[in-house]
N, C-alpha and C positions, 0 to 999 in steps of 0.2 A: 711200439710205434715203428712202421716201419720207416727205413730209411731216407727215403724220400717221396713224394709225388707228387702230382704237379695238375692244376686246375683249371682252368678256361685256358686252353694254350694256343694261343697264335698271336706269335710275332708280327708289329709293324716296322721299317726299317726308320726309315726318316718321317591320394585318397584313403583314408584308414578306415577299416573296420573292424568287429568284436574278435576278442584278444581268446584266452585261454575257455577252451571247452571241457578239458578234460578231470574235471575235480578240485575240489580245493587246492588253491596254492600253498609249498610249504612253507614254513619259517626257516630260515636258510641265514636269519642274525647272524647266529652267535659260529657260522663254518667260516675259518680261515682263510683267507685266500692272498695269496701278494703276487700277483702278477707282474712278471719282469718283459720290459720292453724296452726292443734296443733299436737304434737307426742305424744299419746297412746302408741307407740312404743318403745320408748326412755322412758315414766313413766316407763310402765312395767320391761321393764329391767333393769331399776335403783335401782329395790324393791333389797332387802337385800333377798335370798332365804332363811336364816335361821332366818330373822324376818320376812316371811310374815303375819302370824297372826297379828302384831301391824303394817303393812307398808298398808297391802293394803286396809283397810279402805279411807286412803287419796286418793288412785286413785280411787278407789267407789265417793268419795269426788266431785274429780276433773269432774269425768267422770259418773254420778251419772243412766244414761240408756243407755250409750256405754259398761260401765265394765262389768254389769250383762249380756248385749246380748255377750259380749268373751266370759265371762265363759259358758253360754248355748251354743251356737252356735260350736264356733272353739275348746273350749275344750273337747265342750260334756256333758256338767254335765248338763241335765232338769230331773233329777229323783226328787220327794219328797225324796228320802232315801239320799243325796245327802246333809251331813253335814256340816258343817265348817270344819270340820277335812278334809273331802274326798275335798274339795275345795282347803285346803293349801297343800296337799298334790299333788293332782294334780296341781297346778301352780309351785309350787316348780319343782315337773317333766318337764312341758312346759318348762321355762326358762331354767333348764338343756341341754334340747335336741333340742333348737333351737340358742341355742348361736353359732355356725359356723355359720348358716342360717343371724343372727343376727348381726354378724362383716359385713357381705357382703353386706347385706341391708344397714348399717350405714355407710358404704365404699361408695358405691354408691349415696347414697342418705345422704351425711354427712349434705348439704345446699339443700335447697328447695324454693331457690328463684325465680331462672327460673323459676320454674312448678308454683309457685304463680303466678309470674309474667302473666303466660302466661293464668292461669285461669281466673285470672280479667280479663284481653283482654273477655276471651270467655263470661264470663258473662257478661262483656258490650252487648255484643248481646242479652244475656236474657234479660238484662231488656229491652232494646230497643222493643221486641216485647212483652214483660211483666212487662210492669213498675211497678206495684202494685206487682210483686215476689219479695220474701226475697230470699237469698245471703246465702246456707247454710251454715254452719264453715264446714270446713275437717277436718278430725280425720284420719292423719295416724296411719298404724299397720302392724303390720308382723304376719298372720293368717296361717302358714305351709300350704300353698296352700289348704286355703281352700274357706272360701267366700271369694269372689275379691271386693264390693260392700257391707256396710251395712247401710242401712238408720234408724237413730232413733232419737229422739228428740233432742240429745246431736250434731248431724251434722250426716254428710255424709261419712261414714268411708271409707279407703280407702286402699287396700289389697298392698304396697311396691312389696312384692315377685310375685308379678306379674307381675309385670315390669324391669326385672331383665338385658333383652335383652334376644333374645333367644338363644344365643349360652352359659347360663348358665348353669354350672354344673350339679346344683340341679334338670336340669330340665329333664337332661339325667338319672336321678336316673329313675329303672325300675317302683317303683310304683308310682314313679308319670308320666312315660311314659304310665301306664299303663290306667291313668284316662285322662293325658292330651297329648295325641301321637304330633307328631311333629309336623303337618297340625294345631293343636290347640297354641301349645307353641311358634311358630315361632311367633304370637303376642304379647309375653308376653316383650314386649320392652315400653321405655318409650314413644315414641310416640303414641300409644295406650293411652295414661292414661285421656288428654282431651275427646277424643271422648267416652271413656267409663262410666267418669263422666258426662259428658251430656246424655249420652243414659240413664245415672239411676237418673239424672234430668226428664227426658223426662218420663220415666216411671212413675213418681212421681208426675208430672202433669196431665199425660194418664197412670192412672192403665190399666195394660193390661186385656184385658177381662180374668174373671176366666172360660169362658169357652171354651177359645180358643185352651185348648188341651182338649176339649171333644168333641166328635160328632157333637156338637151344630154350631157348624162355619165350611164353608166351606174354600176349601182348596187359593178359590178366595178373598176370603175374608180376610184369613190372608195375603195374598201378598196384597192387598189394605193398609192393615193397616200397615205392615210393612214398605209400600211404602211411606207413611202420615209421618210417625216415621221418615225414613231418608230424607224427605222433611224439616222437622223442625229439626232435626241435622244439616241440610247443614245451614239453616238459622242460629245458634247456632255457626255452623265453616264455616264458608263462604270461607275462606282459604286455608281449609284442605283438602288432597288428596283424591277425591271418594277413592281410595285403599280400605286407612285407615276405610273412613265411613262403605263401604262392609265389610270389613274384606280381599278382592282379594287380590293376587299379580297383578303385573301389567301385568303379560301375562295372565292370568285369566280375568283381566277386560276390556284387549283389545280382546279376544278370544268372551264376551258377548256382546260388542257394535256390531263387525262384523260380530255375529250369531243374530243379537236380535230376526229377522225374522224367523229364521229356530228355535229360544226356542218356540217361543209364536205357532207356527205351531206345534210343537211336544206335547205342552202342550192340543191342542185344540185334535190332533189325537189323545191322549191319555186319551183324555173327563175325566180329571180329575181335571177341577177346580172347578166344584160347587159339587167334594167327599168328606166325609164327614171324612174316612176314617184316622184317628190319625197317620197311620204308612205310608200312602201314603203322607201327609202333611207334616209327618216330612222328608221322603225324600226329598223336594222341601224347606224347609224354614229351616234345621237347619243343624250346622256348617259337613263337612263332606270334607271328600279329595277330591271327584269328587259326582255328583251326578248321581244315578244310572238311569242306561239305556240311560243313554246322553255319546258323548264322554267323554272321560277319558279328556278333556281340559276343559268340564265344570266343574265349580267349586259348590262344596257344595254350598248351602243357596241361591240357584240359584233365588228361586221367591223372595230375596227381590231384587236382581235388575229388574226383571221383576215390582215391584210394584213401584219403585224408573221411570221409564219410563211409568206406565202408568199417576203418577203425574204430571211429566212434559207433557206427552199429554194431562191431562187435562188441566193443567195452560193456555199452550198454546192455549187451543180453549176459557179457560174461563176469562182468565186471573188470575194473582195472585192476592187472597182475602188478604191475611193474614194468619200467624199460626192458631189464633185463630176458625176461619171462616173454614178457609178450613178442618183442624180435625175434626168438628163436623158435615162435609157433610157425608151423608149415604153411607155404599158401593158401594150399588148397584145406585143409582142417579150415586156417580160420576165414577164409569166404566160406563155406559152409557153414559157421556156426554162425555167423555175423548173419545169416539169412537177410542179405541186403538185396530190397526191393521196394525205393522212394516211390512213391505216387507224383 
């Protein structure tokens, strides 16, 4: 695991459909699993703000390369000029100006055992395709919508406010409508929280190419690998809504099963899968209200279900290898062998 990295990152200052397609589900009883989950959330704002000089050493303590990536990260503070002084003083400020934010998260989220509960399940599945994977601790936090997602030696952090459900307040505030408009926050519910932890599992297993927002990768190529990515999430939730896996609504995800033919035809008329083009890429593979120049009923992030189906037309001419096996086929071999051409 690497040492740390970090997921939706921008800082603010102040319908279900059919589930697993891919084969029988295993039996995953009788695999071990104890999941350790601890509140970063709950330390921090237990500190005393007018003792934090002598308090938060302990959470530095506890939290020994989760504390230091808050304070860089969510707070902001990676200057050298960036004292102990400018430190308590900025934490003093945070806990200030996130305590409303802070009752409602601990309102919400007072027990955490269902979501425990229901992580173990999913990590049963990890290990079952990864038995030699560790099991990483969670580190809840409440980061004023900023990283959703922080991976560092200390566990797998995990951003509360973002899972708030979407019809929260906070999330109708302008500037944060302004970063996360409504097409984005209508995810921000607790059901989301499995799939997003496994997707930064899955990341974590498969660093994504660094140069997958450069020229260097074609635009076929990230929908291949995209499509690999939600292959081994479904393995991971076997049970879970494609919706949820897409990110769709469910008229969204029944609008691409019954176009599949008419996207993959648009895409080949518009000879833009093997472009190389970052801005035409990111039309097709990242989050948006519709995607351009398709109807106003397709949905943003359209090529990862396009890559989500050319998977399954490989499996099915090659059969299913395995996680393992099948991530590490080349693009270009397996869209070749997946001979994907919907009607």
């Amino acid at each position: 695991m690497k040492s740390y990295y970090l997921i939706l990152g921008i800082t603010i200052l102040s319908g279900l459909s059919s589930c697993n397609h891919s084969g029988t589900t295993p039996d995953v009883s009788d695999i071990k699993v104890h999941l350790q989950i601890e509140r970063f959330d709950q330390d921090l704002f237990a500190l005393d703000s007018t003792k934090v000089p002598e308090e938060l050493p302990s959470l530095i303590q506890k939290f020994p390369n989760f504390t230091p990536l808050f304070i860089r990260q969510i707070m902001n503070l990676q200057s050298a000029a960036d004292t102990p002084a400018v430190v308590y003083a900025e934490m003093r400020k945070f806990l200030a100006q996130n305590q409303v934010l802070k009752d409602s998260v601990f309102q919400k989220f007072s027990n955490l055992d269902g979501i425990q509960k229901e992580l173990e399940n999913d990590f049963r599945y990890v290990k079952y395709y990864y038995p030699d994977s560790s099991i990483p601790k969670i580190i809840t936090y409440i980061g004023n919508f900023g990283y959703r997602e922080m991976f560092t030696n200390d566990g797998l952090g995990i951003s509360l406010d973002f899972y708030m459900g979407n019809t929260f307040s906070y999330y109708q505030i302008p500037e944060v409508l302004e970063v996360f408009p409504a097409y984005l926050s209508r995810k921000f519910s607790p059901e989301y929280l499995p799939v997003n932890t496994m997707n930064a599992l899955i990341d974590d297993y498969y660093p994504p190419d660094d140069d997958n927002d450069t020229a260097s990768t074609t635009l076929l190529e990230q929908i291949i690998d995209r499509g690999k990515r939600l292959y081994l999430l479904n393995k991971f939730l076997p049970t879970t809504a494609d919706t949820l896996k897409l990110g769709y609504t469910g008229t969204q995800y029944e609008w691409c099963k019954a176009n599949e033919g008419q996207i993959w035809n648009f895409l080949l008329q518009q000879n833009v899968l093997y472009n190389h083009d970052p801005e035409i890429i990111k039309n097709y593979m990242s989050d948006a209200p519709t995607t351009q120049n398709m109807p106003t009923s397709a949905p943003g992030n359209i090529g990862s279900f396009v890559g989500w189906q050319i998977i399954r037309k490989y499996i099915a001419r090659k059969g299913d290898m395995g996680p393992q096996k099948l991530m590490a086929v080349p693009p270009k071999e397996l869209f070749n062998d997946a001979q994907y051409n919907p009607k």
